[in-house]
C-alpha positions as CSV (number, residue, x, y, z in Angstrom):
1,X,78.4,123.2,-166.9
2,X,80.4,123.0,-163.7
3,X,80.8,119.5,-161.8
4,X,79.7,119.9,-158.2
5,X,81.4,117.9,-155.3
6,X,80.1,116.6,-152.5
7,X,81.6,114.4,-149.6
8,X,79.1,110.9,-148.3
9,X,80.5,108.9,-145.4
10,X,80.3,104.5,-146.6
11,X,80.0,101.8,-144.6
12,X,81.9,98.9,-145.5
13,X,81.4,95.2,-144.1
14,X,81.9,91.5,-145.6
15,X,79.5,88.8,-146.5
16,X,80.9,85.8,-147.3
17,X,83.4,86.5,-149.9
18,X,82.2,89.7,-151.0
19,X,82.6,93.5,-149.4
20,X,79.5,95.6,-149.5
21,X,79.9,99.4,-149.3
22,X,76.9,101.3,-148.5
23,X,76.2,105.2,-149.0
24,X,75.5,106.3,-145.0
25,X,73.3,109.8,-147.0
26,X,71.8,108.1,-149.7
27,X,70.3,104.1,-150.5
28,X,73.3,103.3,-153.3
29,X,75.3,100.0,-152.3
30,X,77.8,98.1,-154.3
31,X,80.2,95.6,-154.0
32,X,84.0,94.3,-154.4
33,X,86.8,91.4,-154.0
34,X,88.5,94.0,-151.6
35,X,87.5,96.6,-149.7
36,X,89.0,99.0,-152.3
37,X,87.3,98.0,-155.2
38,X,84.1,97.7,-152.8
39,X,84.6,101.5,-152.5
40,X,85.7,102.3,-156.3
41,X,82.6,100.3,-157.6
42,X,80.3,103.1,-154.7
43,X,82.3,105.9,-155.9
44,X,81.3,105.0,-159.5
45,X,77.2,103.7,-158.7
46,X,77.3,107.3,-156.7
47,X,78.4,109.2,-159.7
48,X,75.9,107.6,-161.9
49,X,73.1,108.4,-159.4
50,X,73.6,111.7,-158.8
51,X,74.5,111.9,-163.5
52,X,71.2,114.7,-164.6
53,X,68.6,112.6,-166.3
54,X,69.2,112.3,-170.5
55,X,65.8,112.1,-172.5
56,X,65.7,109.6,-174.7
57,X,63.3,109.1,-177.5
């Protein structure tokens, strides 16, 4: 199975201590301390999003 790639365009302001990153394409939003791990923590919610469903029993 090949991995796909595709680019997204985030949004990245501060509340209060925190930095929110938002997904501009899609509704995923996280947060960080910085505005680096704001984006890291996206880039991994994305990722996880956009993982094929797994059956479970």
């Amino acid at each position: 199975m090949s991995k796909m790639s595709q680019e997204l365009s985030a949004k990245v302001w501060k509340e209060g201590d925190w930095y929110v990153s938002q997904s501009l394409e899609v509704n995923v939003a996280s947060q960080g301390e910085t505005e680096e791990e704001a984006l890291a923590n996206l880039k991994e919610a994305l990722e996880l999003y956009f993982e094929p469903p797994c059956a479970t029993r």
